[in-house]
N, C-alpha and C positions, 0 to 999 in steps of 0.2 A: 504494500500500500504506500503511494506516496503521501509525504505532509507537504500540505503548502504552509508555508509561513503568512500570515494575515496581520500578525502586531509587529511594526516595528519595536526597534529598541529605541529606547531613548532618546537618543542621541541622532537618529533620523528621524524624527517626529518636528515638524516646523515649528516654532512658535514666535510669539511676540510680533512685531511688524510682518512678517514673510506670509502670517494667516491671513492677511490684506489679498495675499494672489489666490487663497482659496475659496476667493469669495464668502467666508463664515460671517456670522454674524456681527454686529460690531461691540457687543458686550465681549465675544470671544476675544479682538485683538487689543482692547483693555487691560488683558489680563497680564499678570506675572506669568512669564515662558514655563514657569517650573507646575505652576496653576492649572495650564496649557496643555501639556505632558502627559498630568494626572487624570485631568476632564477626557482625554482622548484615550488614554490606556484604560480608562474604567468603561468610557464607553468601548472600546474593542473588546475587551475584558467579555461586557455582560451582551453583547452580540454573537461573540464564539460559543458561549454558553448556551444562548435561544438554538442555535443552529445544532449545536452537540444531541441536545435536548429533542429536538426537533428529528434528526435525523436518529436517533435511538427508538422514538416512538414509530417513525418510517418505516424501518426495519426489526418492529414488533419485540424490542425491550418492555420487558411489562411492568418493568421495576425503574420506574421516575423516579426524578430527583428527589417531587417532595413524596414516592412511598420510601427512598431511602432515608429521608429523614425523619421518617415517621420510626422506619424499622429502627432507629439509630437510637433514639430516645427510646423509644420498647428495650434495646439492649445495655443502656443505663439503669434506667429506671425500673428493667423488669415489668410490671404492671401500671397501666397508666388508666384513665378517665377518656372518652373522646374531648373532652375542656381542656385536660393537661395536657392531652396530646400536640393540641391544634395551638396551645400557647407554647410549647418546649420546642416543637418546629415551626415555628413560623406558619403557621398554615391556617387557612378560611376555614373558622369553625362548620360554616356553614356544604365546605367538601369533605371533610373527614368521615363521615357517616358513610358515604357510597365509597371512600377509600377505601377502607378498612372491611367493608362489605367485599369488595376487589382482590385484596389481600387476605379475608380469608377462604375465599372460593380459591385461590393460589396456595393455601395451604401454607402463607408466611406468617398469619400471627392467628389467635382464638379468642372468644369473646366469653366472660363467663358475668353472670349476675351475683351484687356485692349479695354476702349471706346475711348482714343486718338490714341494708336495705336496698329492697331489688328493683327498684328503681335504678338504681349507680351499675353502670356495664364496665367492667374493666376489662384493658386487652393485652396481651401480653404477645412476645412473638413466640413461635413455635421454633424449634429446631429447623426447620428449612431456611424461617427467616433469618435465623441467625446465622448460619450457613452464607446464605445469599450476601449477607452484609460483612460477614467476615472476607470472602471472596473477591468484593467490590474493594475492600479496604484496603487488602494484601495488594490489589492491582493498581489501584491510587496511589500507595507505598512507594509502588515501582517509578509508578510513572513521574512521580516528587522529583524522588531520588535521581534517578535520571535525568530531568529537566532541570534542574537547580544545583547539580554536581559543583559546577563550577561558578555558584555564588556563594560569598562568605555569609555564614553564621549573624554577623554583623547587620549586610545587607537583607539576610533575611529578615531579622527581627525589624530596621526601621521599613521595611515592607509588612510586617504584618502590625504593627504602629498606626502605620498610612491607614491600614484595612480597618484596624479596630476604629481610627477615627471615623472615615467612611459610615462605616455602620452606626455609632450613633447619630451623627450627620443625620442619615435617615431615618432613622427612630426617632428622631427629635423632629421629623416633620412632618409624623403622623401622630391626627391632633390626639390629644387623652381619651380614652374610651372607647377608639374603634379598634 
């Protein structure tokens, strides 16, 4: 299989006056180049993503990103709520009902009713699921490990700095209560 490369590095990414020739907007050539950089690696970033994503459901992956984040919390947490679930990954409480319905016709996690009160459904993953997400983990491992060989330790962490900021960033612009 070949890879095409879709994100530049850094250091070929235009910024500052030179975004003038690519016709962007003109909040973008405003910017600080380093500003610049980040707005375009995060949008490449979460594009390759859609497309990954896109092309796994293509080719009839049954297991999405967010049932691996479902599966994921299942394997912290063991036993979870469809509420904890849908707040521990990120996910529309209002999808996890027919998720989890999904997974376990798939036979990756089980539903059982709390014994005090059966009202409360808790789910937990089944041995497949955890299989399945041990599998996906070991292969993510790799692919890390390999893509990042030859960045420092250093570099990693103020990249994962960048990222943690990122994420409240957006957490912070989604207003209270939804």
């Amino acid at each position: 299989m070949t890879k095409r490369r879709t994100t530049p590095a850094a250091d070929e990414v235009e910024a500052g006056p030179a975004a003038a020739e690519r016709d962007l907007p003109p909040y973008v050539i405003s910017r600080r180049p380093g500003l610049e950089q980040l707005h375009r690696a995060l949008y490449l970033c979460t594009a390759a993503q859609r497309r990954l994503a896109w092309h796994n459901k293509r080719n009839g992956d049954a297991v999405t990103q967010d049932r691996i984040s479902a599966l994921v919390v299942l394997m912290v947490e063991r036993e979870a709520t469809h509420g904890m679930l849908a707040r521990e990954a990120g996910l529309n409480p209002a999808t996890v009902t027919t998720m989890i319905e999904q997974l376990e016709a798939q036979g990756m996690v089980r539903r059982r009713r709390d014994t005090t009160d059966r009202r409360v459904v808790w789910i937990s993953a089944t041995e497949k699921g955890r299989r399945v997400i041990s599998e996906r983990q070991e292969l993510w491992d790799q692919v890390f490990a390999e893509s990042f060989a030859d960045t420092t330790d250093e570099e990693l962490a103020i990249a994962s700095r960048v990222l943690d900021r990122l994420s409240g960033l957006f957490e912070g612009l989604i207003p209270e209560g939804d």
